[in-house]
LOKETOR-171489 format. One record per residue (C-alpha): y, x, z; chain; residue in three letters; residue number from 1. Coordinates in steps of 0.25 Angstrom, whole numbers, plus 5000, padded with zeros to 4 digits. Example, Ala and Ser with C-alpha at 12.3 -4.5 7.8 and 13.67 -1.06 7.14 Angstrom:
// residues 2
NODE north east   up chain resn resi
NODE  4982 5049 5031     A  ALA    1
NODE  4996 5055 5029     A  SER    2
END
This chain:
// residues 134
NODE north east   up chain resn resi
NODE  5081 4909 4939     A  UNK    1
NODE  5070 4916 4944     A  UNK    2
NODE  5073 4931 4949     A  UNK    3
NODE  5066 4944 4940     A  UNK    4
NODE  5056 4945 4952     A  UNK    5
NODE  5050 4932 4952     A  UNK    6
NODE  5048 4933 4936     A  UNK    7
NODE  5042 4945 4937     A  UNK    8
NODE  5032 4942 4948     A  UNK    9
NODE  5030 4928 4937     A  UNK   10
NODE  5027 4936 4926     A  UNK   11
NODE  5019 4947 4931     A  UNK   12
NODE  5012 4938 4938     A  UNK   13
NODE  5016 4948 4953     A  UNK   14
NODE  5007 4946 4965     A  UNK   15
NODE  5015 4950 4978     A  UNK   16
NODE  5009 4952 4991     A  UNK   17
NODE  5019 4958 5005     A  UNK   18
NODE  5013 4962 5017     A  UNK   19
NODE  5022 4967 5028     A  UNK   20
NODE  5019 4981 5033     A  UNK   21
NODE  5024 4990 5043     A  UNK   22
NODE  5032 5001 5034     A  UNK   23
NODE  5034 5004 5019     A  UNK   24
NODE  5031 5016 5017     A  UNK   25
NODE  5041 5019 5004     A  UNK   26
NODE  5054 5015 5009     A  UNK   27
NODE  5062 5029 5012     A  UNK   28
NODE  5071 5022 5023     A  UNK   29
NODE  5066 5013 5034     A  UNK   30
NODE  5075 5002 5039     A  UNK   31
NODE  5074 4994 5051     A  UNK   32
NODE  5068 4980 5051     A  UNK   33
NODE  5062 4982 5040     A  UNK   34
NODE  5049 4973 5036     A  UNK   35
NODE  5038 4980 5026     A  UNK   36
NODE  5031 4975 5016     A  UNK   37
NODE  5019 4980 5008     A  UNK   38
NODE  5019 4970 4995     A  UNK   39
NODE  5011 4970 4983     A  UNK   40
NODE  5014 4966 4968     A  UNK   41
NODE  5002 4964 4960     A  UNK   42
NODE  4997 4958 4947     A  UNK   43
NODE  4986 4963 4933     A  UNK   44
NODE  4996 4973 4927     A  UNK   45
NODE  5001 4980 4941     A  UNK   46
NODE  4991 4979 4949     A  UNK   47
NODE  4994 4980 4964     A  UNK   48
NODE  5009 4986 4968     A  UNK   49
NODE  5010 4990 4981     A  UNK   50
NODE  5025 4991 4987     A  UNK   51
NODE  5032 4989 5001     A  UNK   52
NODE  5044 4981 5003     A  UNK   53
NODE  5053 4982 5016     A  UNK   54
NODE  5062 4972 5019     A  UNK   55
NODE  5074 4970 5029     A  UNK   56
NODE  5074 4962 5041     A  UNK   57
NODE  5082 4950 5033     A  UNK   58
NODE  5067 4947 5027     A  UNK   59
NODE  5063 4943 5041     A  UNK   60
NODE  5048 4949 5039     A  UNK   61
NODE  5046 4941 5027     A  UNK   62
NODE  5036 4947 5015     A  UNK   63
NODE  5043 4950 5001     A  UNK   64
NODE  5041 4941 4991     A  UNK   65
NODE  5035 4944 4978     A  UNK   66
NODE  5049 4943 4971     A  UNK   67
NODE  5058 4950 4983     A  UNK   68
NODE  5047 4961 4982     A  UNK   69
NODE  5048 4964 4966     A  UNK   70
NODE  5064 4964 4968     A  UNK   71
NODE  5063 4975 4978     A  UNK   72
NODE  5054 4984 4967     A  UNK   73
NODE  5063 4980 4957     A  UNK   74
NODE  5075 4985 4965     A  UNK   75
NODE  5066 4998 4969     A  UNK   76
NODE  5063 5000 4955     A  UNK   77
NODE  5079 4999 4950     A  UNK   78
NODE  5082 5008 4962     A  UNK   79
NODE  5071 5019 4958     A  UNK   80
NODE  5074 5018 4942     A  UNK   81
NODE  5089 5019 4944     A  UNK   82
NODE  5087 5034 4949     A  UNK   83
NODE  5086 5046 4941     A  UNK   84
NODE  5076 5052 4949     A  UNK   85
NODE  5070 5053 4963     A  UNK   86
NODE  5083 5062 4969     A  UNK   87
NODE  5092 5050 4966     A  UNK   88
NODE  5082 5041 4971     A  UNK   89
NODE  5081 5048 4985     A  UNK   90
NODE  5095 5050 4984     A  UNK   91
NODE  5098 5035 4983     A  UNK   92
NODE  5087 5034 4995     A  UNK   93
NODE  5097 5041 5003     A  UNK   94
NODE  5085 5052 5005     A  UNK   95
NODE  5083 5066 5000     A  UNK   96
NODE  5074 5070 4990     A  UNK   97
NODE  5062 5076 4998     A  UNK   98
NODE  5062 5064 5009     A  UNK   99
NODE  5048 5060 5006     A  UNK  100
NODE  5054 5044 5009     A  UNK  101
NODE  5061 5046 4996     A  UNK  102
NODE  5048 5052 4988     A  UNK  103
NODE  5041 5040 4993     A  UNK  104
NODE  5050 5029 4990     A  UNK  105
NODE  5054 5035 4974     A  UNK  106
NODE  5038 5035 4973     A  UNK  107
NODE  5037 5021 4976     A  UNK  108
NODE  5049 5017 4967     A  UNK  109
NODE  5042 5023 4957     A  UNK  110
NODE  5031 5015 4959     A  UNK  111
NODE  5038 5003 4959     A  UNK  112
NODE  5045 5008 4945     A  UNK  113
NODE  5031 5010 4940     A  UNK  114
NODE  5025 4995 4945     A  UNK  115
NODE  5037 4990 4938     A  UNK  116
NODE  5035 4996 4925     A  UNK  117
NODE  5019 4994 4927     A  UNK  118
NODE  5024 4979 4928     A  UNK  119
NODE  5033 4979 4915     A  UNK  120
NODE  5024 4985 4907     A  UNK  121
NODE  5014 4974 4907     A  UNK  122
NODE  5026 4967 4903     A  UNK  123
NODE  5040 4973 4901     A  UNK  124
NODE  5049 4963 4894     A  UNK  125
NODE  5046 4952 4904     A  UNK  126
NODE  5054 4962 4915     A  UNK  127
NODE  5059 4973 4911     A  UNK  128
NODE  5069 4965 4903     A  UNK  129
NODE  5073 4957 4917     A  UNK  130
NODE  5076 4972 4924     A  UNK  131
NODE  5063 4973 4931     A  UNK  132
NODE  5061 4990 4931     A  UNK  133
NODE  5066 4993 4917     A  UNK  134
END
């Protein structure tokens, strides 16, 4: 059975590119070893997305794929819509709420939450009704 990722990238007919970069500049706490990448999700109803993705050393430098890349906004999106507001969201970051790392990473969440409901609304039953963003 294939997984929620792969259906989605199917049926909204997803491009993905990745291409590795020195730093991703929205993720509040940097870590050791990690590699950086800048990817891209794009298609006639969304456009281009622009997002970064860091992973740990276990990825051995390789890219993201399309499918891995979705699940990680899908997981962001889940994180960021299951807090009230952006106080528990910096909280949950471990960071205060004037740490600009906090600001910048809450923005970007609401970005993805916006690709996704951009997405959806082309089509919403296909997804939202498998748990993607609703």
């Amino acid at each position: 059975m294939p997984d929620i990722e792969d259906d989605l990238i199917d049926v909204y007919e997803l491009q993905f590119k990745a291409h590795a970069v020195d730093a991703n500049p929205h993720m509040p706490q940097e870590r050791d070893g990690l590699t950086h990448w800048l990817c891209t999700f794009s298609n006639d109803v969304i456009g281009i997305f622009d997002f970064y993705i860091s992973l740990d050393p276990e990825y051995q430098g390789n890219p993201p794929s399309g499918p891995m890349a979705l699940d990680f906004i899908r997981a962001d999106i889940a994180f960021f819509r299951s807090c009230p507001g952006f106080a528990d969201f910096a909280a949950k970051l471990g960071l205060d709420e004037d740490d600009s790392r906090a600001i910048v990473a809450f923005n970007e969440m609401s970005r993805y939450s916006t690709f996704a409901d951009t997405l959806l609304a082309h089509d919403p039953k296909a997804a939202v009704n498998r748990g993607f963003g609703g």
